[in-house]
Structures are given as C-alpha cells and as structure tokens.
C-alpha positions, 0 to 999 in steps of 0.5 A: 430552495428546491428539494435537490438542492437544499439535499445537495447543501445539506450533503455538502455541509455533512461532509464538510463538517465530518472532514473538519471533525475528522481533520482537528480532533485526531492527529494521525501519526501513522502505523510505523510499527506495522510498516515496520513488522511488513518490512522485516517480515518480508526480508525474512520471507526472502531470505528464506527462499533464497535460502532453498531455492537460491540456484534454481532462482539465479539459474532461471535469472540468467536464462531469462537474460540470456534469452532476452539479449542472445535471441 
C-alpha cells in the first residue's frame, strides 16, 4: 500500500470506529428541558412587547397590508 492510501485507511478505520463508539456507548435523548425553557422564554418576550408596543405593531401590520393590496 502506498503512504496516501494506507493514510486514507486509517483515517477511514479512526472514523468509523469513533461513530460506533459514539453511536453504542451514549444514548442521546435530547435536551427537552432547554427546548423547553426557549420555548416559554420566548412567548414571554412576545408577550412583553405586544404588551407595550401592541398599537404601534398592529398599526404598522396593516399599513404594510394595505400597501401590499391598495398600490
């Protein structure tokens, strides 16, 4: 074999033997409780600003409608 392609098979062997230890050994159940945490964080964060800015956000809403429709 030459120097390239024994590299290349030993490359290829380090990988595939890393994605089997990776894939077997830990079970990856995701990370709910921070998908979970964005999730209302970000309602929250919504809710705040329409809160104060509720007007002003529908108003500029329908100018851009109208714009769009009534050229």
């Amino acid at each position: 074999m030459t120097t390239i392609a024994h590299a290349i098979h030993r490359a290829r062997r380090t990988v595939v033997t890393r994605v089997v230890e990776v894939t077997t050994t830990r079970r990856e159940r995701g990370d709910v409780p921070g998908w979970v945490f964005i999730t209302i964080m970000t309602a929250a964060i919504a809710m705040a600003i329409w809160t104060f800015a509720g007007d002003q956000l529908l108003t500029m809403v329908k100018t851009a409608i109208n714009s769009v429709t009534k050229p």
